[in-house]
LORORO-195612 format. One line per field, with one value per residue (C-alpha): x, y, z; residue number from 1. Coordinates in Angstrom, 3 decimals. Layout:
BEGIN
c1: X,...;
c2: Y,...;
c3: Z,...;
num: NUM,...;
This chain:
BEGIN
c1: -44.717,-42.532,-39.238,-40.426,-41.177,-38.694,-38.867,-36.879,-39.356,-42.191,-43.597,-43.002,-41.174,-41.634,-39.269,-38.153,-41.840,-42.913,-46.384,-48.517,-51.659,-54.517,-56.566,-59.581,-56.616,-55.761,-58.768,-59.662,-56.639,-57.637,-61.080,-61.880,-65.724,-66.204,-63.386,-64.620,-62.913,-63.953,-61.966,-58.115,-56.000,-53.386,-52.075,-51.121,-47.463,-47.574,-46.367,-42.548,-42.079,-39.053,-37.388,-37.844,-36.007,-33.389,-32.559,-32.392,-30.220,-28.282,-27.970,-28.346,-30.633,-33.703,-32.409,-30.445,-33.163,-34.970,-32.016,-31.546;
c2: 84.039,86.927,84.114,81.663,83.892,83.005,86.395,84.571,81.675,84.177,81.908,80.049,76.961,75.042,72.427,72.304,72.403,75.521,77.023,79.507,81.251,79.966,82.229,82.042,83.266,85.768,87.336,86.795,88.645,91.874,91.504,90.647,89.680,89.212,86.526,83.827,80.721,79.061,81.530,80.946,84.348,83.414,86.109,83.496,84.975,85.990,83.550,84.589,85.418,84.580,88.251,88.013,84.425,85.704,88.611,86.864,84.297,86.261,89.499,91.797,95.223,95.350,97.117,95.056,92.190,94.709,95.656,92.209;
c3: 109.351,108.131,108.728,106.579,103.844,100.709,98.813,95.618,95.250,96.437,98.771,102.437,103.344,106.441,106.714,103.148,102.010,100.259,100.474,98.589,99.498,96.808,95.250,97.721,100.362,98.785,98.046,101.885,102.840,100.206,100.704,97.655,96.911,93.444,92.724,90.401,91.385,87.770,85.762,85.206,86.359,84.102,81.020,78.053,76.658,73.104,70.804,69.927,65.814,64.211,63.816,67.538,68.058,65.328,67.320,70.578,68.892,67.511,69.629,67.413,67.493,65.987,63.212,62.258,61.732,60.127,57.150,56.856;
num: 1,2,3,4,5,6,7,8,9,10,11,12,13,14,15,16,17,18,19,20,21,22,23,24,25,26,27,28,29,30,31,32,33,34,35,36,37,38,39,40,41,42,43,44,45,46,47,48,49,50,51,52,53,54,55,56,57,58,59,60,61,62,63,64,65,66,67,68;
């Protein structure tokens, strides 16, 4: 299994398919007992403000947004 591992994708791929262990799987392999297969094990991203989008724009320090 270890050769059809894809570390950059983080998953395997037989014959140009790739594969990833689902949730149940994974808790199988970690013996894991109280996984709750109703509940989404996803972190939302926090919304981006607009100092933030300015400086990445821009490439500037924070400072700078901030004096400006």
């Amino acid at each position: 299994m270890v050769r059809f591992w894809d570390p950059a994708y983080q998953c395997f791929t037989f014959n140009q398919e790739d594969m990833t262990l689902t949730i149940e799987e994974y808790a199988a392999l970690l013996r894991i007992d109280n996984v709750k297969l109703n509940k989404i094990y996803v972190k939302e991203p926090k919304p981006m403000t607009f100092k933030k989008k300015l400086i990445k724009l821009t490439r500037m320090t924070n400072t700078w947004a901030e004096n400006s």
